[in-house]
Backbone bond lengths (Angstrom), bond angles and torsions (degrees), N, CA, C in turn:
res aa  C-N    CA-C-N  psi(-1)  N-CA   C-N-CA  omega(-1)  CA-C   N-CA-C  phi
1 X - - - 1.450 - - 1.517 108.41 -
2 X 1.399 113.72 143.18 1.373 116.95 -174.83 1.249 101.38 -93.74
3 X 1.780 122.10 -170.46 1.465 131.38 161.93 2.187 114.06 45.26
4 X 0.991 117.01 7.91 1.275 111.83 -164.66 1.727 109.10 -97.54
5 X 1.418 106.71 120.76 1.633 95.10 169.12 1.239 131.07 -35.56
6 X 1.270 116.39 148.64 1.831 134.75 178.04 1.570 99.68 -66.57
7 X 1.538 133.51 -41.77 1.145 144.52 140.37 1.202 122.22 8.80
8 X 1.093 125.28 133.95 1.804 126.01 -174.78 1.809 91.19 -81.82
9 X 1.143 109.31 -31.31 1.488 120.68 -160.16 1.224 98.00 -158.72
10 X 1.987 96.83 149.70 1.178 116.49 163.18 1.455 104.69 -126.83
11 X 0.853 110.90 77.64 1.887 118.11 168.06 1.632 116.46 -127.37
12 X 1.189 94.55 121.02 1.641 76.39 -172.92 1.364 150.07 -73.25
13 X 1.632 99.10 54.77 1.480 117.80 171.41 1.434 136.04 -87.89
14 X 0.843 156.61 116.00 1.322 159.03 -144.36 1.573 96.75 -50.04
15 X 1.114 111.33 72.95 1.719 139.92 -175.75 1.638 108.33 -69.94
16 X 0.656 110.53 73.14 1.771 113.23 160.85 1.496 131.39 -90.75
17 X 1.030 124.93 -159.72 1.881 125.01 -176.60 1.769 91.82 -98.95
18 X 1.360 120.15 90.42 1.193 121.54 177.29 1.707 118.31 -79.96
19 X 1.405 100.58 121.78 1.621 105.15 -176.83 1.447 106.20 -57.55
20 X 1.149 111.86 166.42 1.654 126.05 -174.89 1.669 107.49 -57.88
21 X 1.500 111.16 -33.59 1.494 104.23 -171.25 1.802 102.77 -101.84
22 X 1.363 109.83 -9.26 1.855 118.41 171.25 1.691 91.14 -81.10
23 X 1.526 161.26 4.55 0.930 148.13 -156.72 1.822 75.82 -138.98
24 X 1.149 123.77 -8.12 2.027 109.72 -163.58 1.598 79.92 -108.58
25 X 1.317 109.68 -39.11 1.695 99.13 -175.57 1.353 114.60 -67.18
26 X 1.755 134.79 -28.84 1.192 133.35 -165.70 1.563 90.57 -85.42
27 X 1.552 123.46 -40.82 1.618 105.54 167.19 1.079 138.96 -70.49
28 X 1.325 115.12 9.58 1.683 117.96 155.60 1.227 120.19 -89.16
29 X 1.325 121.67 7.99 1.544 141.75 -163.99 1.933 114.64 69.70
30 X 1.305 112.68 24.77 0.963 87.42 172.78 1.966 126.42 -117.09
31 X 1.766 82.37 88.71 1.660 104.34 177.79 1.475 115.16 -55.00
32 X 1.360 105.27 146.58 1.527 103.77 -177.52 1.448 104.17 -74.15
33 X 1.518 107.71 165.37 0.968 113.89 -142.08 1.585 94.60 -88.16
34 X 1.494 124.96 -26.10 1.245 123.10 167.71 1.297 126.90 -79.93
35 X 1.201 101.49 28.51 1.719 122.23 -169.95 2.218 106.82 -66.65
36 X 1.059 105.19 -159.99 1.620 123.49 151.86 1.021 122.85 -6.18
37 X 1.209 165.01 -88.43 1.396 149.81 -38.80 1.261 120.35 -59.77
38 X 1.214 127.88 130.72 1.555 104.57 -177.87 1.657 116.10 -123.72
39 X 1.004 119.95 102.64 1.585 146.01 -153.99 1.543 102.53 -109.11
40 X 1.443 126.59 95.95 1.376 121.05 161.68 1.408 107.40 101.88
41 X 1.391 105.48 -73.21 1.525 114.48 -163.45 1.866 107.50 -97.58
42 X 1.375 114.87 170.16 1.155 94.73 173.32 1.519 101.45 -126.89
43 X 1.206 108.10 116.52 1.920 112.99 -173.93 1.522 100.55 -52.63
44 X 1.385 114.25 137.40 1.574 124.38 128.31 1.045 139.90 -33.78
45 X 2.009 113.76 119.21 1.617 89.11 173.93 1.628 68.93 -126.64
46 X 1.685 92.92 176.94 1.680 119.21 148.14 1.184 109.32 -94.82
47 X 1.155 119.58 161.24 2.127 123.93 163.20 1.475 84.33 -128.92
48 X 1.209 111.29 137.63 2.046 119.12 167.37 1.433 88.79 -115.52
49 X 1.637 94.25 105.09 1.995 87.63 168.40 1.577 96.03 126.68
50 X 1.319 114.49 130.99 1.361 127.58 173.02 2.074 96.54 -128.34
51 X 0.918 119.39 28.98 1.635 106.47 163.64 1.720 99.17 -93.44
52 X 1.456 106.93 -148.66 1.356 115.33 -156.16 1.666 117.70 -80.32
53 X 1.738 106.68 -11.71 1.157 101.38 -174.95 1.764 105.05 -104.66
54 X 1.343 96.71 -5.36 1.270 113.93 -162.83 2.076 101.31 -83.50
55 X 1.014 88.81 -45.37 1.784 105.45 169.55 1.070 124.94 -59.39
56 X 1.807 107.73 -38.12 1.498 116.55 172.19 1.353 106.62 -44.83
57 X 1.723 104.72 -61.32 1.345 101.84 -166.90 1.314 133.00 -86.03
58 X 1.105 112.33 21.38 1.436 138.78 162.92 1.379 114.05 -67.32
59 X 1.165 104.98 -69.57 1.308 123.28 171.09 1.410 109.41 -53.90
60 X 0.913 132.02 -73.56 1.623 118.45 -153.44 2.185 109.59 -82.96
61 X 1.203 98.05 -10.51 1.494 111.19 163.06 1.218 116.75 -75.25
62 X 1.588 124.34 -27.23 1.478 126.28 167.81 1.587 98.35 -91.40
63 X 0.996 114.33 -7.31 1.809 98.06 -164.17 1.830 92.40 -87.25
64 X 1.730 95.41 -35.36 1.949 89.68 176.49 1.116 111.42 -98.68
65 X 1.569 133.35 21.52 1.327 120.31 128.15 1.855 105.46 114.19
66 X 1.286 92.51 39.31 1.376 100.74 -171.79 1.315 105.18 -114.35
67 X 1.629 125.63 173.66 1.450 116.91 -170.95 1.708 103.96 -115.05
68 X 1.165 115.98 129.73 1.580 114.96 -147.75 1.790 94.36 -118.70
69 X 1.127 101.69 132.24 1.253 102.47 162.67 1.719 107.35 -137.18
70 X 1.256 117.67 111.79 1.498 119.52 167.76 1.815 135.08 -93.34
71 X 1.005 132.23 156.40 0.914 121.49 -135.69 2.040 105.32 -143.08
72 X 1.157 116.82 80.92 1.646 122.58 -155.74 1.356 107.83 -96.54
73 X 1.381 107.55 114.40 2.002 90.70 177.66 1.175 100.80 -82.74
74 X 1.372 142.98 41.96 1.572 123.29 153.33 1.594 106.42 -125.04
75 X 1.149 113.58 -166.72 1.705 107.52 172.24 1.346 103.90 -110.52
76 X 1.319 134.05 14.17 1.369 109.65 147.90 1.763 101.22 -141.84
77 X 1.769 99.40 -177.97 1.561 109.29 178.57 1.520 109.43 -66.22
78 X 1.461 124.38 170.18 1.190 149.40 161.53 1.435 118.75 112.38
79 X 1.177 124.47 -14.76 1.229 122.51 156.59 1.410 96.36 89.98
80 X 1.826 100.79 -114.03 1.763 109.94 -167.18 1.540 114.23 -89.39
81 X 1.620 97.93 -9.79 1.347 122.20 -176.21 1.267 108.44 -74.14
82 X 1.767 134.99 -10.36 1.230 124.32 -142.64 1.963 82.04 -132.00
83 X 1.423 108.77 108.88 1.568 109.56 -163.37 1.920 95.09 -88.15
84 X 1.662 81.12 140.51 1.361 87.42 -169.37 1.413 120.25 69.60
85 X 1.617 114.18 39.20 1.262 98.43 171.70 1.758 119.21 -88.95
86 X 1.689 86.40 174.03 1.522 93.78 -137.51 2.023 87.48 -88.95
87 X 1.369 123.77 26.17 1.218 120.66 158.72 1.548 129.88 -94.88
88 X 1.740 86.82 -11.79 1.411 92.20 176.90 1.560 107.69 103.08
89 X 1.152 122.14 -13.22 1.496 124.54 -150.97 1.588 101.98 -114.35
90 X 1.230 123.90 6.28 1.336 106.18 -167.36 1.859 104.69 -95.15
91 X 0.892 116.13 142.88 2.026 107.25 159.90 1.148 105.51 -109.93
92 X 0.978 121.27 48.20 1.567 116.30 165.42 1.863 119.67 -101.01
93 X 1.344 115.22 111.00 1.413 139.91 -154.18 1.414 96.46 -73.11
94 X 1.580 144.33 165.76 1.049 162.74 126.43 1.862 110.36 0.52
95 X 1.487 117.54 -65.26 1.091 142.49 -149.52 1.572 106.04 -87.84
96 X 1.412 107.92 -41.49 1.579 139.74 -162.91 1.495 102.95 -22.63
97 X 1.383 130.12 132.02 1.114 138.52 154.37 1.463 132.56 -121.17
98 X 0.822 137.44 -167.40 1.825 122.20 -173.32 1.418 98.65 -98.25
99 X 1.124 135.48 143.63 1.433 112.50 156.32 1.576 117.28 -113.59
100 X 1.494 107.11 62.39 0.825 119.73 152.49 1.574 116.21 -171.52
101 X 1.436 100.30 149.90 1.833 106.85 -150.84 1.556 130.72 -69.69
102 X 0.912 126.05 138.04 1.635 131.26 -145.96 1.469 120.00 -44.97
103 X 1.634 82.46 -30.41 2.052 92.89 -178.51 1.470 101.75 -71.63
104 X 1.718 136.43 -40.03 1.299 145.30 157.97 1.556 110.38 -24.77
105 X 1.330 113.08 -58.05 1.671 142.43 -156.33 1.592 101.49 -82.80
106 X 1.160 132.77 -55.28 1.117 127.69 -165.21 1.774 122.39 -81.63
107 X 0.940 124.11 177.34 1.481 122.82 -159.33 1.425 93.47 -125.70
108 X 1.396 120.19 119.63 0.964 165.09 174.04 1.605 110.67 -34.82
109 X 1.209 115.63 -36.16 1.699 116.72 153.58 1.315 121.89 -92.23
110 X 1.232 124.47 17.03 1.832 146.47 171.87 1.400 114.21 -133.67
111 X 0.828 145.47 53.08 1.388 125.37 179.45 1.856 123.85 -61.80
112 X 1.160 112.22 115.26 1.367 126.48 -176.24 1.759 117.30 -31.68
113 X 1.127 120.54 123.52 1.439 111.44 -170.05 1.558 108.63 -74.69
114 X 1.411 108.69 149.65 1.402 120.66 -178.47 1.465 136.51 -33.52
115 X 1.882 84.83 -53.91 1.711 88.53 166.73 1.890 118.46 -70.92
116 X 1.204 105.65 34.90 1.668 98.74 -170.08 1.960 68.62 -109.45
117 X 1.776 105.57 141.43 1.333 106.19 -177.70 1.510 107.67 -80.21
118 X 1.745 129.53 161.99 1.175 142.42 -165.87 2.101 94.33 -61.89
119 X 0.991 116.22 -3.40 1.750 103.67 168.26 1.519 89.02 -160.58
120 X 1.366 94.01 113.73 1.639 102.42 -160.85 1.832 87.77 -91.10
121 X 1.476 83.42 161.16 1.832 98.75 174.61 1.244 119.27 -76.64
122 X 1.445 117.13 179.70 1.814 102.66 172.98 1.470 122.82 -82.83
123 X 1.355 124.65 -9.59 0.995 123.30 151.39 1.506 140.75 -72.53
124 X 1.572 94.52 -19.32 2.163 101.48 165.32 1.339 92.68 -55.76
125 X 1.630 115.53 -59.52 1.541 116.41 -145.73 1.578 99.39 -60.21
126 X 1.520 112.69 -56.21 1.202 108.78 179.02 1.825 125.38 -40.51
127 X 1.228 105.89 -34.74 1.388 103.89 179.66 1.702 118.52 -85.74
128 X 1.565 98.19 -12.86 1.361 103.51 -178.88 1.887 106.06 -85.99
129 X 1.264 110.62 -25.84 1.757 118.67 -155.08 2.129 80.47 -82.81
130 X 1.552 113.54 -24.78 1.877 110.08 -155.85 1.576 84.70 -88.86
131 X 1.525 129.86 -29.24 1.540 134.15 -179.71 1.479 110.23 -49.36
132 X 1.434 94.97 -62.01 1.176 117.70 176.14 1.699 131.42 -47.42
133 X 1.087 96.24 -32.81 1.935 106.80 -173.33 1.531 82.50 -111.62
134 X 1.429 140.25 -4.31 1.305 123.12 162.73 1.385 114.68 -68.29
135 X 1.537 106.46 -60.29 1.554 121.89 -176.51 1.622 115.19 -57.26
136 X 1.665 108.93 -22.79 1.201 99.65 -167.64 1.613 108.56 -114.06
137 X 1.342 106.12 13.77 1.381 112.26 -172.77 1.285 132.41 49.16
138 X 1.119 121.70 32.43 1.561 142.71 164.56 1.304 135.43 -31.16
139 X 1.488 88.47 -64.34 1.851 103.94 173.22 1.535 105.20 -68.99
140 X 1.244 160.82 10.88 1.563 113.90 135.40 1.164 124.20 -90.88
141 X 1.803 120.83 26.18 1.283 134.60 162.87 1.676 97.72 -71.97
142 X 1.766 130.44 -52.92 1.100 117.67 -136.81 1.984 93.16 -98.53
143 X 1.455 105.15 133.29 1.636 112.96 131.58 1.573 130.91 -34.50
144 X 0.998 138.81 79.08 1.718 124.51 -178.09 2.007 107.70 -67.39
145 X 0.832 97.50 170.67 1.820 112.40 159.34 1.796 86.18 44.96
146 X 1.688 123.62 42.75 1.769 111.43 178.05 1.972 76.95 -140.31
147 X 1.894 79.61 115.02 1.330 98.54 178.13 1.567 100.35 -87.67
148 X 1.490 141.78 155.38 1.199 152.70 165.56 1.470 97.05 -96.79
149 X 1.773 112.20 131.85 1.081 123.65 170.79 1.411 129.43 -90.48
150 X 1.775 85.26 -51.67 1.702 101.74 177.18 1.537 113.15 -145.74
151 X 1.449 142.63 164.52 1.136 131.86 168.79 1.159 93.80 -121.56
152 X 1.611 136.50 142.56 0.731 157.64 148.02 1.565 156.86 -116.45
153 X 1.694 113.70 106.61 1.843 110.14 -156.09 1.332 107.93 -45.12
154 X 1.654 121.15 136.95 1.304 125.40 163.31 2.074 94.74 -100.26
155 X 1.226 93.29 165.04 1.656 97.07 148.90 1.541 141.57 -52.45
156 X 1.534 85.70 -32.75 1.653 92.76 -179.67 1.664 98.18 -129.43
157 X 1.327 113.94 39.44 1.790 114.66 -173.49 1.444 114.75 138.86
158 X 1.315 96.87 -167.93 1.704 107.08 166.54 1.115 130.55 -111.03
159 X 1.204 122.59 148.54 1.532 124.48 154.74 1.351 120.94 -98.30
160 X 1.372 126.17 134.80 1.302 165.55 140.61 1.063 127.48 -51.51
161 X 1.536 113.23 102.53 1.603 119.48 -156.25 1.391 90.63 -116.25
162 X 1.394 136.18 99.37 1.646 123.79 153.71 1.484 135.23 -82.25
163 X 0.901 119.33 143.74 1.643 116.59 176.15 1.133 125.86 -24.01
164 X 1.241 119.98 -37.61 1.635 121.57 -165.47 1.526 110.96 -106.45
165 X 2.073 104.49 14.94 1.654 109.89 163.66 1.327 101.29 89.14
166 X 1.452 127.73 8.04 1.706 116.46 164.61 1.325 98.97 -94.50
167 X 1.811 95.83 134.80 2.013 89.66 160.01 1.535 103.60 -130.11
168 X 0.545 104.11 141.28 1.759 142.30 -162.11 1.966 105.04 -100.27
169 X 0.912 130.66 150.62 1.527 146.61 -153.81 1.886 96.28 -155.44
170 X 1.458 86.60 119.60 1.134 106.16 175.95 1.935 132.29 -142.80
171 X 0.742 144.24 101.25 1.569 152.33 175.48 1.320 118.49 -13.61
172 X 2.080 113.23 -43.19 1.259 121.58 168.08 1.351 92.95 -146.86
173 X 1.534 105.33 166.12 1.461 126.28 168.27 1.788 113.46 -126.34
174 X 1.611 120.04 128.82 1.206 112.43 168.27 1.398 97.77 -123.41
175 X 1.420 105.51 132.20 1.409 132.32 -164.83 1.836 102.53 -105.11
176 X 1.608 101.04 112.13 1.585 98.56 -170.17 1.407 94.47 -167.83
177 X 1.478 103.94 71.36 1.393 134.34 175.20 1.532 113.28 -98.82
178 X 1.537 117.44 -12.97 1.267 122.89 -169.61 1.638 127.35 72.25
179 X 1.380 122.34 166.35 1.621 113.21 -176.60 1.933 98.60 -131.90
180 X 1.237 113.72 8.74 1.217 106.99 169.95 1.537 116.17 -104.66
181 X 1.473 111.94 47.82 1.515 107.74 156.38 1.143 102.72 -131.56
182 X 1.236 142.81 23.91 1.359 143.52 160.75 1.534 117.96 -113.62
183 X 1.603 118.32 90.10 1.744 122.64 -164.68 1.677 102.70 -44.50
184 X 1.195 100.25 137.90 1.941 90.63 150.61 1.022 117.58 -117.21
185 X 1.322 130.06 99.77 1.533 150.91 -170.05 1.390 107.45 -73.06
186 X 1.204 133.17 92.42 1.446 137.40 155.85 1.793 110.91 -25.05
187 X 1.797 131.42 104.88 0.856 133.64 140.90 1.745 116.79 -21.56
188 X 1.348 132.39 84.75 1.284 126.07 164.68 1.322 127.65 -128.51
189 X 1.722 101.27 118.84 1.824 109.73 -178.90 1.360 135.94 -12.91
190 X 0.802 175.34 50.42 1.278 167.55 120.11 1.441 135.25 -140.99
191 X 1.462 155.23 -96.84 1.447 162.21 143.72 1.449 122.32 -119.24
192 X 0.446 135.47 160.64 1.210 151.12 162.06 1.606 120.91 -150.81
193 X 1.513 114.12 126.59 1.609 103.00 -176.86 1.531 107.42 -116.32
194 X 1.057 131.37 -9.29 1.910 136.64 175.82 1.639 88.25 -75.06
195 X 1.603 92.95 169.61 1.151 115.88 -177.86 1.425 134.98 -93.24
196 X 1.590 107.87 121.47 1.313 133.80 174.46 1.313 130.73 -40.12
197 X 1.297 143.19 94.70 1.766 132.90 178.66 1.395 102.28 -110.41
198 X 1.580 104.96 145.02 1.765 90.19 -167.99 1.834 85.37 -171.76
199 X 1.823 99.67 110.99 1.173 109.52 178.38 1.185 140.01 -62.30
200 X 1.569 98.16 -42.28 1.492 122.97 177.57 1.349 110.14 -167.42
């Protein structure tokens, strides 16, 4: 994607580098308190991204009352979680497990059921992230198969450039497309001819 803030987000909430469990607290809805206000109208956002961070903010952007439209380049949820997804974008391997432990992983108004093992596979997560946007009714927030091209600052917002030439106008943008579908291949001297695995 071109033109898009370095920014985890562009919404105008007191937006910082939110730790993994400051991103589990805003998906239980609990926005700071100097957050939004939302008086009358209900602002626009985008969400780019239907995996796990992308859902968060689904959720707690409808829970404070905003009008959400998200935007998934695959045809279904989970993002990197969803192996073999059909956007092309996922690295998630056969074997794949979290490496890090379920109580870490799970969202704080769901807690992951027991029999899901202490570093669940990509298919727990996957079935836990589809639970999740079941119970919370998510998906008729998201666009499927609507690739994002570019984001771009308006004066009064953004524009929304998709692949297929619609752009879309929006108040805020939260950008939660993920950074593990693009490898970073270490530059290293010489050949190598066996085979390469390389997560991110």
């Amino acid at each position: 994607m071109e033109n898009v803030q370095h920014q985890a987000c562009a919404i105008p909430l007191p937006c910082h580098p939110w730790s993994r469990s400051g991103l589990s607290r805003v998906a239980d809805g609990a926005l700071p308190r100097h957050g939004v206000e939302v008086s009358g109208s209900r602002p626009s956002v985008c969400v780019i991204g239907a995996g796990m961070s992308g859902l968060a903010a689904i959720r707690a952007l409808v829970r404070a009352g905003h009008e959400i439209t998200a935007f998934e380049a695959g045809s279904a949820i989970g993002g990197m979680w969803r192996y073999a997804n059909d956007n092309g974008l996922s690295a998630a391997y056969a074997s794949l497990q979290t490496n890090t432990s379920r109580r870490r992983m799970q969202y704080p108004s769901l807690p992951m059921p027991h029999a899901v093992p202490e570093f669940p596979h990509h298919t727990d997560m996957l079935v836990y992230l589809e639970d999740y946007a079941r119970r919370n009714d998510l998906v008729r927030h998201i666009a499927f198969r609507a690739w994002v091209e570019a984001v771009r600052p308006l004066e009064d917002g953004w524009e929304v450039v998709l692949r297929d030439g619609q752009t879309r106008r929006f108040e805020a943008v939260v950008v939660a497309s993920g950074h593990y579908w693009d490898p970073k291949i270490p530059e290293i001297p010489g050949e190598f001819s066996g085979a390469v695995l390389h997560v991110r």
